[in-house]
N, C-alpha and C positions, 0 to 999 in steps of 0.2 A: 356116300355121295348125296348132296342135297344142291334141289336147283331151285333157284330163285328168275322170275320174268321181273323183268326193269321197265315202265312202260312210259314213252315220252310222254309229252306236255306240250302244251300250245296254254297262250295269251292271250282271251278274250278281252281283251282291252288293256293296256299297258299305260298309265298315267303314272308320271314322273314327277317327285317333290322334291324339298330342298334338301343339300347333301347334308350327310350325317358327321356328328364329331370321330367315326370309325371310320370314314371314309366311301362307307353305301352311300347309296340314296334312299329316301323316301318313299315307297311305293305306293299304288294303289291297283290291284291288277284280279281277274280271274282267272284261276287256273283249270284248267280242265287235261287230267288224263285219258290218252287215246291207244288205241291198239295194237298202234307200230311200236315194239318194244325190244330189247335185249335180251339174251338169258345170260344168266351165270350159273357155272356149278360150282360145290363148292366140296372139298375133299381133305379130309382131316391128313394132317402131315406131324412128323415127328417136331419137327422146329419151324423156326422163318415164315419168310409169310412170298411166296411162288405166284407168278399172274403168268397167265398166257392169252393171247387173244388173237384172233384170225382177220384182225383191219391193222393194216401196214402203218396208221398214223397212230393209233394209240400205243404210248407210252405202259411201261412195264414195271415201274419203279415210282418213288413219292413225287412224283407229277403227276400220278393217274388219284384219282378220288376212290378208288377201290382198295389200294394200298392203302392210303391214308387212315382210310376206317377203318380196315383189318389192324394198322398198326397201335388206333386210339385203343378198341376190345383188346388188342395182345395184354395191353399195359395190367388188368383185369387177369389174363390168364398166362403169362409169362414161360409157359412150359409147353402150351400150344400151341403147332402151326397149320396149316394151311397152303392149299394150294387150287388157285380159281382159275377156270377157264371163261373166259366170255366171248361168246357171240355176237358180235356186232348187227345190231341193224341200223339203229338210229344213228343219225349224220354227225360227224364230229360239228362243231362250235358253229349248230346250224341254229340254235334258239329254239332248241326242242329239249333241252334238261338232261340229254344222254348220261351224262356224268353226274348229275348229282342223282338222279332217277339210282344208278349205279353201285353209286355210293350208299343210298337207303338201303338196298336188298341184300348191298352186305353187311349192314348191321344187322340186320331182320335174320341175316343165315347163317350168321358167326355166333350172334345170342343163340341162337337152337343148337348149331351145330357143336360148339361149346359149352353149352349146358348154363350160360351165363345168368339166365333166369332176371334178365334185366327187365321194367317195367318200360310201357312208351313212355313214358315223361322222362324216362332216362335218358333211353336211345335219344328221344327229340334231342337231348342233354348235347349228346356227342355231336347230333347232325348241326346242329347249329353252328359248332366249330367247324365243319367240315365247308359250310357254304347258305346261301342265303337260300335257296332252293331244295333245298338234300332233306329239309322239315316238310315238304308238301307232298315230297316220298313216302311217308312214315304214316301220313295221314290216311285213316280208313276209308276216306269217301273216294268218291272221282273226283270231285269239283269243291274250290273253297276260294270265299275274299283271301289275298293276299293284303296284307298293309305292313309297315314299319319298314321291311328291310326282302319282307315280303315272304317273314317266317311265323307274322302274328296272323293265324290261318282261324277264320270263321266258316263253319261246313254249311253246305249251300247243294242244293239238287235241281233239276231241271223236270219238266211236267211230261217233256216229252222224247223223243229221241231223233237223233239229228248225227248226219254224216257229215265228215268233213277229207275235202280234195288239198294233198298239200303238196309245193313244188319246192323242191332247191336248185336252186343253179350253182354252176362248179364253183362256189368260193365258200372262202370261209370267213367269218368274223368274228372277231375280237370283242367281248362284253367288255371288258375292260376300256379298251379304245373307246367304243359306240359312247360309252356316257363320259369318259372323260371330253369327246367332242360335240356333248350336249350343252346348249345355250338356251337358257330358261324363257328368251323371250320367243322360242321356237314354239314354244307348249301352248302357247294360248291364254286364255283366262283360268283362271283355278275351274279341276272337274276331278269328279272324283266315280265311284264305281257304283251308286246306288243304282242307277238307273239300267245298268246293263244286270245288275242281281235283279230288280223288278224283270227285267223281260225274259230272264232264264229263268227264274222261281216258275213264272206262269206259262213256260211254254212257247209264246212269243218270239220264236226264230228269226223270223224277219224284222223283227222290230231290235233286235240285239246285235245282228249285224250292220242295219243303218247306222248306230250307233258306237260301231267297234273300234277304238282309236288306238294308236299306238304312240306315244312319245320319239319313240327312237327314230320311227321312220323317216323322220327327215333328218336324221346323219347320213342313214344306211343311202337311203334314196339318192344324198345328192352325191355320195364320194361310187356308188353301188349302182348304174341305170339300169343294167338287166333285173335287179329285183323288182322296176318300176317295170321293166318290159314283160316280167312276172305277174304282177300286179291287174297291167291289163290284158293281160289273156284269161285270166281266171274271172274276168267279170264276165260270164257269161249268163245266156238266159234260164233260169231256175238257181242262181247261187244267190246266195239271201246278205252276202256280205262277205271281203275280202280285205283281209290284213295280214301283215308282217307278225311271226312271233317271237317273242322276245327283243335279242338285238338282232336277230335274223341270221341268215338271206332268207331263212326257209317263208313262206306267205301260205297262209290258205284262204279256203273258201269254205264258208257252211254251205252248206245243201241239207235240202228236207227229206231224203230220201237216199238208197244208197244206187238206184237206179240211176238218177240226177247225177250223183257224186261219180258211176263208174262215164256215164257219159261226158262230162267235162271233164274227165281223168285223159280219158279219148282226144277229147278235141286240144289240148294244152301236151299232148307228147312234143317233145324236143327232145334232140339227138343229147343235147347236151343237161337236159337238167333233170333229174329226178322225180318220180313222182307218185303219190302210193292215194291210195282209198283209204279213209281209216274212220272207225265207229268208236263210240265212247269205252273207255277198259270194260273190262266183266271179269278182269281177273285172270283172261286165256292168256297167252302169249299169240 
């Protein structure tokens, strides 16, 4: 038996560029991994490739990202199977990476557990097929520029440490949808991500949240208003900045402290939307 933690992802600034001849877009974004995470085990089987999982919406079969990468490594060891159980924490298709996060740990546990002896620039090899996201799983830091498609990943650290409060409310969204109902004159003038890497490199919390933009949020927002009604409940006093991540609904807010972060966790309960405390990975589950 071998377990792997899968840890979501949030979007320190999400800026959108022209679409690709693959049909992505353009990215330019920060990623940063947090401590609300998944587990997987992972448990050698005579053939096939077995998924179980304890959230009633994930899929069992080649629609889950976890099958798919098991079945890319079969091709490699053709005599092996496997059979994974996973743990849900992270929200289905909330723009927190659940699934490609997912996807990484089961390369990472299938090369060990299989004996594949494959290098990272391999594995990156397979993640890339798997999704535009499933390469920033792979990656050893917490934090990296995303650009291209938002799997040409530059490693990038922060000076200091910083909580963040995240909420979902009951819905789900569609990545696919959010940017095919993107309109480029939505975005603004061209911007790009130096200026939110200058104020994480240095520590500069508050100066990275004034600045945290997201592209999508005006789909999300206008077809979406409880993520706006999201939105303003989390500006409260001591959060240094609040956004949508990904194509959402999930929103957070930084806080400087996790004192700060468990109190506005407090004051934003609703019957209806979720909501957790969460500090930068360290690798725990």
């Amino acid at each position: 038996m071998l377990t792997r933690h899968a840890p979501a992802k949030v979007n320190l600034g999400l800026i959108v560029h022209a679409r690709r001849t693959d049909g992505y877009h353009e990215i330019s974004t920060i990623f940063v991994k947090i401590s609300l995470a998944d587990t997987l085990c992972f448990e050698e089987a005579a053939t096939g490739i077995t998924l179980a999982c304890d959230h009633p919406e994930v899929p069992n079969d080649r629609h889950n990202l976890i099958y798919r990468a098991a079945a890319l490594l079969q091709l490699l060891a053709p005599h092996r199977g496997v059979r994974v159980h996973l743990h849900k924490r992270i929200p289905v298709a909330a723009g927190l990476g659940g699934g490609s996060s997912d996807a990484a740990a089961t390369l990472f546990g299938l090369n060990r557990l299989w004996d594949l002896r494959l290098s990272l620039p391999q594995l990156t090899a397979y993640a890339r097929q798997l999704g535009a996201d499933v390469p920033f799983f792979l990656h050893p830091g917490v934090m990296a520029v995303g650009r291209g498609r938002g799997d040409e990943l530059e490693p990038l650290s922060c000076a200091r440490e910083f909580y963040l409060v995240l909420v979902k409310p009951p819905l789900a969204v569609s990545t696919a949808w959010v940017y095919s109902q993107l309109r480029f004159e939505l975005t603004g003038a061209p911007k790009d991500t130096t200026i939110l890497k200058q104020y994480l490199e240095s520590g500069d919390i508050a100066g990275l949240g004034a600045v945290c933009t997201n592209d999508l949020e005006a789909v999300v927002l206008t077809q979406f208003p409880v993520v706006q009604a999201v939105k303003l409940a989390l500006q409260q006093p001591g959060t240094y900045g609040v956004s949508m991540s990904g194509s959402g609904p999930t929103v957070y807010a930084l806080c400087p402290s996790q004192d700060v972060a468990q109190r506005v966790a407090e004051v934003v309960q609703h019957r209806d939307w979720e909501v957790w405390v969460c500090r930068l990975w360290d690798g725990e589950g």
